[in-house]
N, C-alpha and C positions, 0 to 999 in steps of 0.2 A: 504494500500500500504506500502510495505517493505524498509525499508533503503538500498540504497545500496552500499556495505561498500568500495569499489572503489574509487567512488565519494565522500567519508565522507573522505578517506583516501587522497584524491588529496588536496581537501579543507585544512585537515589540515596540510600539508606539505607548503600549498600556506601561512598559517597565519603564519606558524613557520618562513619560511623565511620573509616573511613582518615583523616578530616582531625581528628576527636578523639584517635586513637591519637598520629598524628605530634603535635600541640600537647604530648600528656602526654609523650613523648618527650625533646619538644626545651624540656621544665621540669625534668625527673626531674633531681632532685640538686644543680638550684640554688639550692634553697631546704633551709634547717633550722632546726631550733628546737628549744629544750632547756626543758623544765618541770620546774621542780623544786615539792615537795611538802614540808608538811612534816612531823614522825612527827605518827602518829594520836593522836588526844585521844580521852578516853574521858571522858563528861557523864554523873554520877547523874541517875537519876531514878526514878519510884516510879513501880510496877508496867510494865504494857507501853505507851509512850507512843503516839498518836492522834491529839496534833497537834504540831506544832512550828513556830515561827516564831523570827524575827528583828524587833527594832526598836531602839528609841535609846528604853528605857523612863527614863531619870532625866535627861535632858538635857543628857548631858556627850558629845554626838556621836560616841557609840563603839556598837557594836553590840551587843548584848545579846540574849540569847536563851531563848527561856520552851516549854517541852513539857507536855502536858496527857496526862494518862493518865485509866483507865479505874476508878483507884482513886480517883475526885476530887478530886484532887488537880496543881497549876499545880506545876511546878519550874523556879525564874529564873535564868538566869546570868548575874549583870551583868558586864559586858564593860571589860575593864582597857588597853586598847589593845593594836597589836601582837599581834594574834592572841589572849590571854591571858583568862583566865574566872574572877571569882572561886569562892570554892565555892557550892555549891546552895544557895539557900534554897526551900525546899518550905512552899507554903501549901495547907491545906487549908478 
């Protein structure tokens, strides 16, 4: 009598999941991790922006960040370290 590879095929799908079930099992709750966030920033900008990026625009290694809208207009916000933004300058 022949194997039938259906039934061999169901079986081993059934042990695969039994052997990922147990793994998540015997990890649950050994691991944790806290993220904190921090309050939301709200960045002017002129009309509905379109593009937005991030770069190091004046070469003091801090991030900086510029949105482009639909009004023609670029709005920069150079980057004061530590999170921190100065205010908008809007070129048109």
């Amino acid at each position: 009598m022949g194997c039938d590879p259906y039934r061999s095929a169901a079986r081993g799908r059934r042990l695969i999941g039994v052997a990922i079930v147990a793994v998540v099992l015997a990890f649950a709750g050994t691991a944790t991790a806290s993220v904190d966030f921090a309050p939301r920033t709200v960045f002017r900008t002129l009309g509905r922006p379109t593009w937005l990026t991030g770069g190091d625009l004046n070469g003091d290694a801090v991030l900086d960040l510029v949105s482009a809208s639909g009004a023609n207009a670029v709005v920069v916000h150079l980057g004061l370290g530590g999170g921190a933004y100065a205010a908008a300058a809007a070129h048109r």
